[in-house]
C-alpha positions in Angstrom: -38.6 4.0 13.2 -37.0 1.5 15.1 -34.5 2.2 18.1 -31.4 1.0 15.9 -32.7 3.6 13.3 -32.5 6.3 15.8 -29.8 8.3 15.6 -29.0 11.0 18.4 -28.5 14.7 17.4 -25.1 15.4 18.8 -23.9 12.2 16.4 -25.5 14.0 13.4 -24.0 17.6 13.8 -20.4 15.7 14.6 -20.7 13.6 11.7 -22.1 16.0 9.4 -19.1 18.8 10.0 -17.4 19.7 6.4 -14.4 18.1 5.4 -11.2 19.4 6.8 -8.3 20.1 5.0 -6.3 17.4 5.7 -8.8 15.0 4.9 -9.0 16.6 1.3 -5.5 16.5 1.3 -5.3 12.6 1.5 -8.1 11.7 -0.5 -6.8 13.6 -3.6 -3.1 12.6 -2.8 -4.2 9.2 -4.0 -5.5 10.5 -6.7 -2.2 12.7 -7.7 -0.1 9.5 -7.3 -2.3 7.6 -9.2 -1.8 10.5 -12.0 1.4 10.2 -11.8 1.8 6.6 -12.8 0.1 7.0 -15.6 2.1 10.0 -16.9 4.9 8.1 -16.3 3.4 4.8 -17.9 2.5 6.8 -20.9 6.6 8.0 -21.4 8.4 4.7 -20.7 8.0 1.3 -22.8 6.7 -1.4 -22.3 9.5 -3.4 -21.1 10.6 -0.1 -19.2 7.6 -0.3 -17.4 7.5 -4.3 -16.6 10.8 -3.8 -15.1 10.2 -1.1 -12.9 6.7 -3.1 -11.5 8.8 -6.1 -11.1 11.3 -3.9 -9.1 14.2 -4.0 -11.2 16.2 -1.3 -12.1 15.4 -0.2 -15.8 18.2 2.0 -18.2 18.0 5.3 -19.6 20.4 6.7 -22.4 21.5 10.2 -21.7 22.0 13.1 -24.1 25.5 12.7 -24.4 25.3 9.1 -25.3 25.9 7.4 -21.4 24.2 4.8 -20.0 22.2 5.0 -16.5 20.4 2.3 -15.0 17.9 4.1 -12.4 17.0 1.3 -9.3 13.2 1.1 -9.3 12.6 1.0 -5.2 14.9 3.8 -4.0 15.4 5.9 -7.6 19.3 5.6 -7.0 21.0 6.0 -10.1 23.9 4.7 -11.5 26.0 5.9 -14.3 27.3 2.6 -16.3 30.9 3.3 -17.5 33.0 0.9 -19.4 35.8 -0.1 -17.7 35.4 1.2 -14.6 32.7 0.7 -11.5 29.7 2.3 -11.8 28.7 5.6 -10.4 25.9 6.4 -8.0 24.4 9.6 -7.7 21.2 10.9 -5.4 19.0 13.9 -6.4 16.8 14.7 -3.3 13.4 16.4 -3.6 12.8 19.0 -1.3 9.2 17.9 -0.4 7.1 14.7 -1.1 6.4 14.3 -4.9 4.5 11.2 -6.3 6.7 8.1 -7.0 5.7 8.7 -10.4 6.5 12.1 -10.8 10.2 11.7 -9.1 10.5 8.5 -11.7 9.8 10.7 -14.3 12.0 14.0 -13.2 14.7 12.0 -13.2 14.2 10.2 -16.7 13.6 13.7 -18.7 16.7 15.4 -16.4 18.8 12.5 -18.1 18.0 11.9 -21.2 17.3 16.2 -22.0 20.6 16.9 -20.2 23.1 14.7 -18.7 25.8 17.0 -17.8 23.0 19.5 -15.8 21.8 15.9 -14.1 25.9 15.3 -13.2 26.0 18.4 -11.5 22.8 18.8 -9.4 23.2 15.2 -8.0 24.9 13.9 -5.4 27.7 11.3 -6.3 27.3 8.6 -3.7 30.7 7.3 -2.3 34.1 8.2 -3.5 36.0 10.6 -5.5 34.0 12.4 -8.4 36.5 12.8 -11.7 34.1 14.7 -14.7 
């Protein structure tokens, strides 16, 4: 044993403490956001899925035949509309879901039902005609 080798007690009882929560906490919440992704990799397609890595917004059909285009950085999403301007709306979660998870929510709320999704969000600027 050579002097570097030595290592004194007090440094081995501090370092060899259990984990604390919070330290579990983070190393799985890579893991859950990691999960996450893949769920939602598995649901969208493939050029769903290049979009929304490139950080472009990527569309969604709802149930009642609309179009939404849902931005990839902030999850804003807009309701495309013929003649007219498009629509924003905001759903926000009231604690911190995965990325992936949100992504996802959001997809299934729209395409299962459109008219629940309408009313739970917030519309973003301006008057709201249903």
């Amino acid at each position: 044993m050579t002097a570097s080798d030595y290592v004194p007690y007090s440094y081995r009882v501090i370092r060899a403490r259990p984990e604390s929560s919070w330290e579990r906490y983070r190393r799985t919440r890579l893991t859950v956001g990691e999960r996450a992704l893949g769920l939602l990799r598995s649901y969208l397609t493939a050029e769903q899925w290049r979009a929304l890595c490139s950080g472009r917004s990527i569309q969604v059909r709802g149930s009642r035949g609309g179009y939404y285009e849902m931005d990839a950085g902030s999850l804003a999403v807009r309701r495309l509309r013929r003649w007219r301007n498009p629509v924003e709306y905001c759903i926000a979660a009231p604690f911190d879901y995965p990325y992936g998870d949100r992504a996802l929510a959001l997809i299934l709320m729209i395409q299962t039902d459109e008219r629940l999704f309408r009313r739970t969000a917030v519309r973003v600027g301006g008057l709201h005609l249903r």
